[in-house]
FIFI-187839 format. One record per residue (C-alpha): x, y, z; residue number from 0. Coordinates in nm, 2 decimals. Each point is the difference from the previous one (the first is absolute). Last residue first. Layout:
// FIFI-187839
ATOM      X      Y      Z num
ATOM      X      Y      Z NUM
...
***
This chain:
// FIFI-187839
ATOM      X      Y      Z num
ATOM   1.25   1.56   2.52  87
ATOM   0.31   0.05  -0.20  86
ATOM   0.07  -0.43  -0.02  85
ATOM  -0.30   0.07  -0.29  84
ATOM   0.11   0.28  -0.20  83
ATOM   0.27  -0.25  -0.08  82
ATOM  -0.21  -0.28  -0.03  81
ATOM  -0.22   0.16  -0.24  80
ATOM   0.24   0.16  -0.22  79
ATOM   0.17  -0.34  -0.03  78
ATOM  -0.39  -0.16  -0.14  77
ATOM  -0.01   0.28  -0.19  76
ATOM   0.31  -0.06  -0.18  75
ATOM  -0.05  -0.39  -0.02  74
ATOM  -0.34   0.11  -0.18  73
ATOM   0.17   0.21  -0.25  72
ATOM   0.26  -0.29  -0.09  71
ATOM  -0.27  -0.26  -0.03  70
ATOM  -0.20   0.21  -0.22  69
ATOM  -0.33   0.21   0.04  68
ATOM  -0.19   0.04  -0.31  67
ATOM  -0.34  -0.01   0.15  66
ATOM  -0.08  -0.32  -0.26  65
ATOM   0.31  -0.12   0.10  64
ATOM  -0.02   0.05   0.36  63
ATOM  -0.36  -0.22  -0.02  62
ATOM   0.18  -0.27  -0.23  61
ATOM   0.27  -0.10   0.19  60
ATOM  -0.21  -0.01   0.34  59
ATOM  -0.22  -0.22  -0.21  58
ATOM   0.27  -0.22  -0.10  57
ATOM   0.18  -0.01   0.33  56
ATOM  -0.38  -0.16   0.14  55
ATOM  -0.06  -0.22  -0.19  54
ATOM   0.37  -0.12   0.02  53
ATOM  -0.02   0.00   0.37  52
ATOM  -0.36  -0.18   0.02  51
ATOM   0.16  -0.27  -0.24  50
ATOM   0.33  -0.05   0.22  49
ATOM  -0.24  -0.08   0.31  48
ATOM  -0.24  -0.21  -0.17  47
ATOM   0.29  -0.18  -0.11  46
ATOM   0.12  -0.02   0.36  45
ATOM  -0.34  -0.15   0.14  44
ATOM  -0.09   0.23   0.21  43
ATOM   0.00  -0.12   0.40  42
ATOM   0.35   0.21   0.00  41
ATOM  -0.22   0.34  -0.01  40
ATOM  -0.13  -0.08   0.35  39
ATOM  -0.29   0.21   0.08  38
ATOM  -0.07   0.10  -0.31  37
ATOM  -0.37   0.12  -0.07  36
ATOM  -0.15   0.01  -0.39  35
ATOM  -0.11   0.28  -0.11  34
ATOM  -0.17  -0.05  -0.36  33
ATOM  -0.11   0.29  -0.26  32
ATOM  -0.25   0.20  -0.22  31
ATOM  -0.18  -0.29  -0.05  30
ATOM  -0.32   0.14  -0.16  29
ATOM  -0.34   0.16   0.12  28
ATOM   0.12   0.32  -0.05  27
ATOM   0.30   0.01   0.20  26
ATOM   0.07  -0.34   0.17  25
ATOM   0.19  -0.12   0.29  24
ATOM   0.05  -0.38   0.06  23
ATOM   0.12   0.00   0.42  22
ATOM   0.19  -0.32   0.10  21
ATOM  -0.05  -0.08   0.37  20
ATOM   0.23  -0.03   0.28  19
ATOM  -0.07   0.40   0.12  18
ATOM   0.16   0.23   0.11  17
ATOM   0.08   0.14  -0.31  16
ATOM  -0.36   0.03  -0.06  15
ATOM   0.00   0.20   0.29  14
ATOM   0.21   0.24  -0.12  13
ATOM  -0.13   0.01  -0.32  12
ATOM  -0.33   0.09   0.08  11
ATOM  -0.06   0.32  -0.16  10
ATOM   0.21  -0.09  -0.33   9
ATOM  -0.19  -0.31   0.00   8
ATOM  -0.29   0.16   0.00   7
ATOM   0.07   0.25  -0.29   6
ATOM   0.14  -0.28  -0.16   5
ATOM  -0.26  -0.21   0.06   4
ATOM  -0.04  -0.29   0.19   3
ATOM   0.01  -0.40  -0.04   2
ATOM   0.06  -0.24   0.31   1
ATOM   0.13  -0.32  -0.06   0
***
């Protein structure tokens, strides 16, 4: 496992992506995070799987709450965008 900082990891990213290896990054001297490479998301144990997911819909949740941005403001966007979008 390699371990980097943010600011390295930040710089490196693409090759870390590259990579097979797990990267620990820290800020500070402490965990600051974990990248872990998936080549073949099906090789996750499926509980793993739904755990990541709910992890990570419960942060999502909770960063546009704090911003105040709700599900119906965010669909709006998200149809402005595509429409600007097929304009290109």
């Amino acid at each position: 496992m390699k371990v980097a900082t943010v600011r390295e990891f930040r710089d490196k990213a693409t090759s870390y992506f590259k990579d097979d290896e797990p990267v620990l990054v820290t800020r500070h001297g402490k965990v600051a995070g974990l990248y872990l490479p998936i080549d073949h998301p099906e090789s996750f144990p499926l509980e793993l799987r739904k755990e990541l997911l709910v992890r990570l819909g419960e942060f999502v949740g909770r960063s546009l709450e704090k911003k105040g941005i709700t599900e119906g403001k965010l669909l709006a966007d998200f149809n402005t965008f595509k429409k600007t979008r097929r304009r290109r």
